[in-house]
Structure formats: C-alpha cells, structure tokens
C-alpha positions in Angstrom: 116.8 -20.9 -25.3 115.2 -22.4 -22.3 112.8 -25.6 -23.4 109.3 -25.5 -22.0 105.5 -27.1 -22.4 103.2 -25.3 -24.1 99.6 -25.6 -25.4 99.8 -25.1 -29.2 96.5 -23.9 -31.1 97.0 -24.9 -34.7 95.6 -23.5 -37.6 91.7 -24.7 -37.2 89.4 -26.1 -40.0 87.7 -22.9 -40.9 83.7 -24.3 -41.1 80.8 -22.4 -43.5 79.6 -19.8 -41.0 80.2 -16.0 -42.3 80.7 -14.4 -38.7 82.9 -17.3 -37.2 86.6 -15.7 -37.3 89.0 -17.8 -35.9 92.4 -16.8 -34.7 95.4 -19.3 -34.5 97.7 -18.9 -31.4 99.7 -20.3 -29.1 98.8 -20.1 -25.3 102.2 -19.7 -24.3 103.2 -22.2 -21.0 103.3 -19.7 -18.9 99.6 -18.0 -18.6 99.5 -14.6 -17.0 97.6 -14.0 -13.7 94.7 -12.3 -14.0 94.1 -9.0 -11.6 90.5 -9.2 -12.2 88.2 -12.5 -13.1 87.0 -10.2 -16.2 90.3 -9.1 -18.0 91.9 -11.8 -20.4 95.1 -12.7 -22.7 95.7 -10.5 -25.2 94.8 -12.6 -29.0 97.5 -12.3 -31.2 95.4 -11.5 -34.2 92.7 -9.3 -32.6 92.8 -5.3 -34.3 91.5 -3.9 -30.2 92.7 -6.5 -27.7 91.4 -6.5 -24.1 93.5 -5.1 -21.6 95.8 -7.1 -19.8 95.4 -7.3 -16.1 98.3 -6.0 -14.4 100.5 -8.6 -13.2 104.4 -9.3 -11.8 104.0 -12.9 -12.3 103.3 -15.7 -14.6 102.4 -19.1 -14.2 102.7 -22.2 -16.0 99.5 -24.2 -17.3 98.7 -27.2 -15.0 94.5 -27.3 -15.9 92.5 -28.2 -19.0 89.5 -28.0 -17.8 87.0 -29.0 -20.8 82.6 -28.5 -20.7 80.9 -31.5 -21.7 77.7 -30.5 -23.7 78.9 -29.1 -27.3 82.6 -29.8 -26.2 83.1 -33.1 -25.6 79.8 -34.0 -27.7 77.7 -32.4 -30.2 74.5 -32.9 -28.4 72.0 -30.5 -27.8 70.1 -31.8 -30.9 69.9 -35.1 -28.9 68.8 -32.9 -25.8 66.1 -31.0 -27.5 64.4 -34.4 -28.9 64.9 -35.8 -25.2 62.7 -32.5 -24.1 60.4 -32.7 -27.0 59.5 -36.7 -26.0 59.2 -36.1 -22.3 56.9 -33.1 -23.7 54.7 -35.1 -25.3 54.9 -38.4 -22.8 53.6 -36.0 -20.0 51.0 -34.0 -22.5 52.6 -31.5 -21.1 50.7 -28.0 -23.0 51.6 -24.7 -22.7 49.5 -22.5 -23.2 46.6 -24.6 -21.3 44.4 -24.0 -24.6 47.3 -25.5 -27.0 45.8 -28.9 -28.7 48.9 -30.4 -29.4 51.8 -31.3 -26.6 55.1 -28.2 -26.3 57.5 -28.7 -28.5 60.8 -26.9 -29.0 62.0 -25.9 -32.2 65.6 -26.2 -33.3 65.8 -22.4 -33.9 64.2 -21.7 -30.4 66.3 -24.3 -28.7 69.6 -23.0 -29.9 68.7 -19.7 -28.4 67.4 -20.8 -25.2 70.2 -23.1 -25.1 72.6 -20.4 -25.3 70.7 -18.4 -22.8 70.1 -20.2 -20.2 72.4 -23.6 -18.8 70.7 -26.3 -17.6 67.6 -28.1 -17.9 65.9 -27.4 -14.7 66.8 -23.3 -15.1 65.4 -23.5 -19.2 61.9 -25.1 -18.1 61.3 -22.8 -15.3 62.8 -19.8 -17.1 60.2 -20.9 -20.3 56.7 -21.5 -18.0 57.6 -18.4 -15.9 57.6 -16.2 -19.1 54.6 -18.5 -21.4 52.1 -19.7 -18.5 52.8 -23.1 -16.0 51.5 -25.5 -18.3 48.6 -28.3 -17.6 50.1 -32.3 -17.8 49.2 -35.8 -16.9 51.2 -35.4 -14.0 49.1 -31.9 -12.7 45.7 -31.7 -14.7 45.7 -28.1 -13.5 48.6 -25.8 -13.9 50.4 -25.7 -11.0 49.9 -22.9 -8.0 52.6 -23.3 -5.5 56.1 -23.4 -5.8 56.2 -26.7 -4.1 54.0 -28.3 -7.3 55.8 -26.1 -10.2 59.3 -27.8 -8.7 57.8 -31.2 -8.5 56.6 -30.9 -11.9 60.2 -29.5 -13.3 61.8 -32.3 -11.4 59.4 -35.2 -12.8 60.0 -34.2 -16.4 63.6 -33.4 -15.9 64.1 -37.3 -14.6 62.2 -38.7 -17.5 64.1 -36.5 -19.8 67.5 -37.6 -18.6 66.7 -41.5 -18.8 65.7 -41.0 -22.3 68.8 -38.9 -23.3 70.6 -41.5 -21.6 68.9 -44.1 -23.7 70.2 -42.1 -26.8 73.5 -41.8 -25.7 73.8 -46.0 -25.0 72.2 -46.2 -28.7 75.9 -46.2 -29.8 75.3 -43.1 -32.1 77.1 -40.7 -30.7 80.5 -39.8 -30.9 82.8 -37.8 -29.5 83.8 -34.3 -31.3 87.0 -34.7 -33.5 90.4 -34.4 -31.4 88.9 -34.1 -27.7 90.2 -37.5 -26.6 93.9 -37.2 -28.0 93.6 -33.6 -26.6 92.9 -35.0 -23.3 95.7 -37.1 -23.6 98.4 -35.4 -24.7 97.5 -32.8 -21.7 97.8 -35.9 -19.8 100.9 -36.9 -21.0 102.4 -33.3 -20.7 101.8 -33.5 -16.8 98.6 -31.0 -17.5 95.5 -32.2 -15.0 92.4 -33.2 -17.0 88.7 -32.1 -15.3 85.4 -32.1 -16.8 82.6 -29.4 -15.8 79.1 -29.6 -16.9 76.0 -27.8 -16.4 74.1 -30.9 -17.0 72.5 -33.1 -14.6 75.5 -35.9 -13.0 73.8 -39.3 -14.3 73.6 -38.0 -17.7 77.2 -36.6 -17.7 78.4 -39.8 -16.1 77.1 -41.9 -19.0 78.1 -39.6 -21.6 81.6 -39.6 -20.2 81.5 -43.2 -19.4 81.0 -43.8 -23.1 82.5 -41.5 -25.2 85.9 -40.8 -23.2 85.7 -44.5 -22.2 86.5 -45.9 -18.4 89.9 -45.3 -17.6 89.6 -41.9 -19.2 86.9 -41.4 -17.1 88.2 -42.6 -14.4 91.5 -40.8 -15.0 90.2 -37.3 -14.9 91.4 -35.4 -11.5 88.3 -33.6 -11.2 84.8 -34.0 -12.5 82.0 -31.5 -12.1 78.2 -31.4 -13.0 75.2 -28.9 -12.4 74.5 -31.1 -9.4 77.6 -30.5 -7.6 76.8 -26.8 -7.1 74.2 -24.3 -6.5 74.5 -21.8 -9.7 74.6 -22.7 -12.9 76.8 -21.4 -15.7 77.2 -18.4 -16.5 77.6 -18.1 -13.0 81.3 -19.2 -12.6 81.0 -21.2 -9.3 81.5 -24.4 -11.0 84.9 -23.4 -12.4 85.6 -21.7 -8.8 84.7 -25.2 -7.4 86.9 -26.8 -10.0 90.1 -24.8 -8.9 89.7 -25.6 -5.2 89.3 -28.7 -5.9 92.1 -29.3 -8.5 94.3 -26.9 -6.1 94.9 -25.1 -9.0 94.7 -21.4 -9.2 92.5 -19.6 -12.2 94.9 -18.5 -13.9 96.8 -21.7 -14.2 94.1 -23.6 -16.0 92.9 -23.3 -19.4 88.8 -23.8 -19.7 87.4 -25.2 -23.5 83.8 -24.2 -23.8 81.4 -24.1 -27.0 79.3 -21.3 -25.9 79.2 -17.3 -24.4 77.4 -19.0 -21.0 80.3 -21.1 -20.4 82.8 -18.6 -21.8 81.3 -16.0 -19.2 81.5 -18.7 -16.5 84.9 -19.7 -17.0 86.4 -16.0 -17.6 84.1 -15.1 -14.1 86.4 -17.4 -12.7 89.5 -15.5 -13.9 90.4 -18.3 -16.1 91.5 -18.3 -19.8 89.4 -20.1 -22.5 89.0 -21.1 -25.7 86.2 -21.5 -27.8 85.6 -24.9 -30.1 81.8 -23.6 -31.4 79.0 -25.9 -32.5 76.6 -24.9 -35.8 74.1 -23.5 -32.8 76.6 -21.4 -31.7 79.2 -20.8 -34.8 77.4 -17.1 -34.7 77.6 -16.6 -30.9 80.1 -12.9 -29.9 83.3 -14.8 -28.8 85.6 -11.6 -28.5 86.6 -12.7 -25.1 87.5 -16.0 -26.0 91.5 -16.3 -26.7 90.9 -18.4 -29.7 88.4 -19.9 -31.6 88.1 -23.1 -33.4 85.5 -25.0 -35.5 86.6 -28.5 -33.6 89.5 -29.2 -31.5 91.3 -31.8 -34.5 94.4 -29.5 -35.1 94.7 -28.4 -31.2 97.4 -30.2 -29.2 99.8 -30.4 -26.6 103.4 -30.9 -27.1 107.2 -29.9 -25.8 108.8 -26.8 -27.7 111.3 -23.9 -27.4 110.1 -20.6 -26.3 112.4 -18.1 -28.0 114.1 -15.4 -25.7 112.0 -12.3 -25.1 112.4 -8.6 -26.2 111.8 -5.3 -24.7 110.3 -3.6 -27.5 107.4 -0.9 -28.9 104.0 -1.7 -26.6 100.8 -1.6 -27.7 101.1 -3.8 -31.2 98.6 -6.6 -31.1 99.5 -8.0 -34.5 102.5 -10.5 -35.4 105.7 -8.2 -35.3 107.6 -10.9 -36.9 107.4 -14.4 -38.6 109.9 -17.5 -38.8 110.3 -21.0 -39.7 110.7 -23.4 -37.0 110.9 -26.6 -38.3 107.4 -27.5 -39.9 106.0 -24.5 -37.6 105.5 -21.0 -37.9 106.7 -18.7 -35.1 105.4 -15.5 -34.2 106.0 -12.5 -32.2 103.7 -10.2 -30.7 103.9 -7.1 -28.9 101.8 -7.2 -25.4 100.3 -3.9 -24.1 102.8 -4.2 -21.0 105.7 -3.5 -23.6 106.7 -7.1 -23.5 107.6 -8.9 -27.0 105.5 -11.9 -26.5 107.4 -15.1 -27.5 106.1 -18.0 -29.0 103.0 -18.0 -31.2 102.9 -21.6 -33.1 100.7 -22.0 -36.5 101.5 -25.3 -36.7 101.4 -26.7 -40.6 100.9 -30.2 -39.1 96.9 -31.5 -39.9 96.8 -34.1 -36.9 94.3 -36.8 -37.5 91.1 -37.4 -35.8 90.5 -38.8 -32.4 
C-alpha cells in the first residue's frame, strides 16, 4: 500500500435542522480533474450522484481555499445590524412615504443574503426593485446613476467602519475547528487562501483578529470583493485565486457556507464542501461533496490509501466497510467502473479550535 495525504471529512455534529443531511467522506488526495467547471465528485452516500467528468488524470490536493463570511465567522447577524444602523444614521427611507428609517429583517436578510453577495450588489439589487430611497445624504431620491452609486458607496463606508467596530469589540469568534483546519492543511504542505465577497478593510480586520497575524500573514493568497469585478456566484474570484496560487481548479478544495459561493467555486471547476450556518442549514446543497454543521471534526492528516479494484460501475453507496485502526474505511464504486479507495469516518471527536 502506497502512503499518501488526504483530507479526511469526519463524521460531523449533526445540528436541529430537518432538511440538513450531511454525508461523511473522505476527499481522497488525489481529486479528479474536472472536464467541465459544472460536473463534480461523486458523494459516497448520495442515492443519484452527479456524473463524473471524464478524465485520464488525477491530481493531488495542494489548495484549501476557505470563504470568509459564515466560514470563517458566523456573521451576517453582525452584518445585518451594521446595515440596519447605517439605515437609520443616514434616515435612509424606502419607500419615500415610510415614517420610520429601512430596516432589514433577520428572515429577509437571510434570503437576500443568500441571493445576492456583497453589500454594494444587495443595496442596489433592493432600491432597484422597492424605489431609490430619500436620506440625509440626498433629500430627494436620487436620479442619475452617478448619485444612486454615491449614495451606495456612502452607506457602504459607514457600514463597514461600524461592522469593523463590532468585530474589534472582542465578541466574535471564529467558527469551531477553522484555525486547526487551516493548520493542519498547513502542516500537510496544502496552500491556505482566503476569498471573500466582502469589502477588503472589513475582511482584513476580521482576518487580522480572528485567524490572528501570522496566520494572516501566512495565507498564500487572499482575496476580497474588491479585488475583482464580479461577485460571487460569479466564479471569477476563485478563477483569480487559482492563477494566483498557480494552482489548477481541480487541485484545490473551496469551503463555503452558502449555494452563491458553492456555485462560484464549482463555476470554477473546483470541488467544495459545505460547513452551513442556521441562515443557510436549509439552503439545496446537492452539489456540495459534503456537508457539515461546523468544521470541528474535519481535518487533515497522513493515511494509507488502500489498493484499488476494477469492479461493477455505477454503485454510489459503500460496497464495503473495515476497521482501520480507530477509523472506518470504505469503498465505493465510481460511475467510471473504478472501486474508489479510501472513504474515512473517523470515530475520533477532535476538540475545538
């Protein structure tokens, strides 16, 4: 048996929300290329796996690419108040007639959230479809496209410095086992980036104090919504991330929290997995290879990838189960008629980071 890295996805901490499935794997060290941007890895568990892209290759994993918002952090509570106060600072009323300042509700929020990435793109997506508000800063709704970006831009900076204000408040933390994640891919020889649809200052801080300096500093690449033109689900930002990483798509592994970033990251032909957040524990993952309620279980470490078999195609469940060590090891058979080695359920609960 030839030894290897691999990327083990333990058994996840299951949390209380009905549709959430989530499917234990292991995303085996060598990740197959993808034909198309669109196809992904077949899940072990799944009943109708997606098809495989054809491919004569594989390639190890050399990219963890993690998203910052809901990944790294639980924060788009902290967001929405940051909106709501810059809202209200500005007097900012939409409609015109409405006595009181906008607010966003938490129920609205999580699906605008989840529609639309970043801040900039969820204002003017919201006064293009309810009416350009009136404000302290324009007295008058605005008429030209000139004004309408002046006013996005003005409560977007006062919005950031107040999130940022949150964020230095010291109450935040980062989301169970994302900076032991980070460095056992780090350890393994696996480069570490961070992409964000957010604006840079805000990420910068976030980063800066949650993942702490040298983390920060440590990270081969680092990516926000400034740094390119489209936001997610556009998958430019993950395109940008593999240039810059010189790291092919299908060599990197993306961790996202929502369908816009799992769009963006599959849109750039890369595999992902999904660690969801109580706004989007409901959200249609099926394109995610695995799914999991925090990343406290998920780690990196060196293991043995059992010799493969030429056997029946076309079986997507577990063909056969054994003890390795404290581990459980499955078998799976891929639609290319390949017995895929190498599933690890490990029955190790790693502590918190």
């Amino acid at each position: 048996m030839a030894s290897t890295s691999h990327l083990i996805l333990p058994t996840a901490v299951r949390a209380d929300f009905s549709r959430r499935r989530e499917g234990p794997l292991c995303l085996p060290a060598t990740i197959r290329n993808f034909a198309s941007p669109r196809r992904l890895l077949p899940h072990p568990l799944r009943a109708s796996p997606p098809t495989l892209a054809a491919a004569s290759t594989s390639s190890s994993l050399q990219a963890l690419i993690f998203d910052c918002d809901g990944v790294i952090l639980e924060s788009e509570h902290l967001h929405r108040q940051a909106y709501n106060e810059a809202f209200a600072h500005f007097s900012v009323r939409c409609p015109v007639s409405s006595p009181k300042p906008l607010y966003w509700g938490s129920d609205f929020y999580d699906e605008l959230q989840n529609r639309i990435g970043g801040g900039k793109p969820k204002m003017r997506w919201y006064f293009k479809e309810n009416g350009w508000p009136s404000s302290s800063i324009y007295a008058q709704p605005p008429l030209t496209d000139s004004d309408r970006e002046t006013l996005i831009d003005v409560i977007q900076d006062w919005k950031t410095e107040r999130y940022k204000e949150i964020i230095k408040s010291g109450a935040v933390e980062p989301r169970p086992g994302v900076l032991r994640l980070m460095d056992d891919a780090k350890g393994a020889g696996i480069k570490v980036a961070v992409c964000s649809a957010a604006t840079k200052s805000s990420v910068v801080l976030c980063l800066e104090n949650l993942l702490g300096l040298e983390r920060f500093h440590g990270l081969d690449c680092f990516l926000a919504g400034d740094d390119v033109k489209e936001k997610k689900p556009s998958p430019l930002i993950y395109l940008t991330a593999s240039e810059k990483l010189g790291v092919s798509g299908g060599n990197c592994l993306v961790v996202e929290d929502s369908v816009i970033g799992l769009q963006a990251a599959t849109g750039a032909g890369m595999p992902c997995i999904v660690t969801y957040t109580s706004s989007t524990a409901n959200q249609d993952f099926k394109e995610a290879i695995a799914t999991y309620s925090d990343l406290r279980n998920v780690s990196t470490r060196h293991s043995f990838r059992p010799e493969a078999n030429q056997m029946q195609p076309h079986h997507p469940i577990p063909s056969r189960v054994r003890r390795v060590g404290g581990d459980v090891a499955h078998f799976y058979w891929a639609p290319d008629g390949i017995r895929r080695p190498h599933v690890i359920i490990s029955t190790h609960m790693g502590g918190d980071c």
